[in-house]
C-alpha positions in Angstrom: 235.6 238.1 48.0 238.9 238.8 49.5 239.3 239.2 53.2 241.5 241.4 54.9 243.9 240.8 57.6 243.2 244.0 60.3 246.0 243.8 62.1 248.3 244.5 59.2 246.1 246.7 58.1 245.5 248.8 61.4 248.5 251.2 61.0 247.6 251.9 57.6 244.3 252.9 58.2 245.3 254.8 61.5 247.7 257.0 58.8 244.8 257.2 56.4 242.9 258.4 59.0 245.7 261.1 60.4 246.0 262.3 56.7 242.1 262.6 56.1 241.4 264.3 59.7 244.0 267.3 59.6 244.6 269.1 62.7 241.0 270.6 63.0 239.6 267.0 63.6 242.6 265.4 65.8 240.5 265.5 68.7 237.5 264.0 66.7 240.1 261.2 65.5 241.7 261.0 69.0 237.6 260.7 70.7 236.8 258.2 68.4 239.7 255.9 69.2 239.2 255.9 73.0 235.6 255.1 72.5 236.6 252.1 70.2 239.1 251.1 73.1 236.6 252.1 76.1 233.6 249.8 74.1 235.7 247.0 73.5 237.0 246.8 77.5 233.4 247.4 78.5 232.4 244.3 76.0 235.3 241.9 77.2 234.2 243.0 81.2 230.6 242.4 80.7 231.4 239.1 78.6 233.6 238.0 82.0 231.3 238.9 84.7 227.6 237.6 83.0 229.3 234.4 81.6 231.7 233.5 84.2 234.4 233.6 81.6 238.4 232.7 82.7 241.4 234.0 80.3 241.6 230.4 79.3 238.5 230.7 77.8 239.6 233.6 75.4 242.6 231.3 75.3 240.6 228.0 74.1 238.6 230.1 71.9 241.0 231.6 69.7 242.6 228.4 68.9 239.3 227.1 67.8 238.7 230.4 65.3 242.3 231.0 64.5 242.6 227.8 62.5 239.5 227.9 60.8 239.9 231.7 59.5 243.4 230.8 58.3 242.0 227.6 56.3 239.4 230.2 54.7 242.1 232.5 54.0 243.8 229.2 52.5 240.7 228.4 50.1 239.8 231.8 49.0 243.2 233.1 47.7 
């Protein structure tokens, strides 16, 4: 099983996208990018004000993940 990096992914899939949804779905395309955007603000807000979360947290927590998806990146290839 190979895993794939999103972000250097993201602008290819945004152009697949563009080129699947022609100009009769832009909106539909357009929509469904600003909920993906509104639903991940509205996570992050809710995870702050029930948990009591700082940006340190975040911070802390993605050098403990970062690390340990690049050393399974590292094995698998």
């Amino acid at each position: 099983m190979q895993f794939i990096n999103s972000s250097a992914f993201e602008p290819q899939i945004v152009s697949m996208g563009r080129k699947k949804f022609s100009a009769d779905f832009q909106l539909m395309f357009r929509l469904l990018k600003l909920f993906l955007f509104i639903g991940s603000v509205i996570t992050l807000v809710i995870l702050f004000t029930t948990l009591h979360l700082t940006v340190g947290d975040i911070f802390q927590s993605l050098l403990a993940f970062l690390p340990t998806g690049l050393a399974i990146l590292q094995v698998c290839t």
